[in-house]
Every structure is written in structure tokens, then in C-alpha cells.
C-alpha positions, 0 to 999 in steps of 0.5 A: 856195350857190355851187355852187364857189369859184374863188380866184387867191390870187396875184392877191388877194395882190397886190389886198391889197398894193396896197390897203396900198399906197393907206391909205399914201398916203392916211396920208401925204397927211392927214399933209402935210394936218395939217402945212400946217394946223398950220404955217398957225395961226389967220390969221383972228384972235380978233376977232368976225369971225375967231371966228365964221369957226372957231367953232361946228358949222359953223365952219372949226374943226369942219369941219376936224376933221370932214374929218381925221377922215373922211381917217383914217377912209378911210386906217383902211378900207383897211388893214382892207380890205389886212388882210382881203384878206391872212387870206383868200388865207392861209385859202384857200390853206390850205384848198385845200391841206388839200383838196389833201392829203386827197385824196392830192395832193403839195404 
């Protein structure tokens, strides 16, 4: 076990906006990803070339719904990432005040 733990809970809390800050550009990019691919529909056609093109597990259908997917995943990380960072400087914060208070210090 550490022997101490050392927290700039400032500079965590500015980590956790910024880690916010990149899930919402990544949201807002799949977001314009999704729209352009929505506006585009199926250009390859529905004859035996276009359905082997967007059919099956290799397909451009699933694979671009495996990438989508992954983007929302990643933007999901990140707000857990921001949320988490955020809890832990609240916790440690007051922790250390707690501290702080139990051994007569003003806050």
C-alpha cells in the first residue's frame, strides 16, 4: 500500500471536464456520421452485385453497424471516464476535509 496519496483536485476536475468535453465531440461526430449515412441510403441497389456489397457478416450493412456501434461505445467510455474522474476529486476532496477537520484545522 502507498505509503501517501497526493491529489490536485483541481487539476482532476479540469481532467474530468475535458474528458466530457472529447465524449461530446466524439457523440457529435458519430452523430454527423450517422446523418450523412442515413442521407446517402442504399446507392448500391438491390440487384445481386448491390446485395452481396451490404449483405452478410462481412457486408458493408454490418460492418457499418459494427463501426457505429464501436464510435458509441468509445463516446459511452468517456462520459463514464468524465463521471468517474468527477466522484473521485467530490470523494477526495472530502476526504481530505474530513481529515482536515478532525484534526482541528478550519475550513
Amino acid at each position: 500500500m502507498a505509503d501517501k496519496v497526493e491529489v490536485n483536485a483541481e487539476a482532476l476536475h479540469t481532467a474530468a471536464d475535458k474528458t466530457a468535453q472529447v465524449h461530446d465531440q466524439v457523440r457529435d461526430i458519430l452523430s454527423s456520421l450517422q446523418n450523412a449515412l442515413s442521407a446517402k441510403g442504399t446507392p448500391w441497389g438491390n440487384d445481386e452485385y448491390g446485395q452481396r456489397f451490404a449483405g452478410g457478416e462481412n457486408g458493408y450493412l454490418a460492418q457499418s453497424g459494427n463501426q457505429t456501434d464501436g464510435i458509441a461505445t468509445i463516446a459511452t467510455s468517456f462520459d463514464h471516464f468524465a463521471t468517474t474522474q468527477s466522484k473521485a476529486t467530490d470523494a477526495l476532496t472530502g476526504v481530505d476535509g474530513s481529515n482536515a477537520r478532525g484534526f482541528g484545522a478550519d475550513s
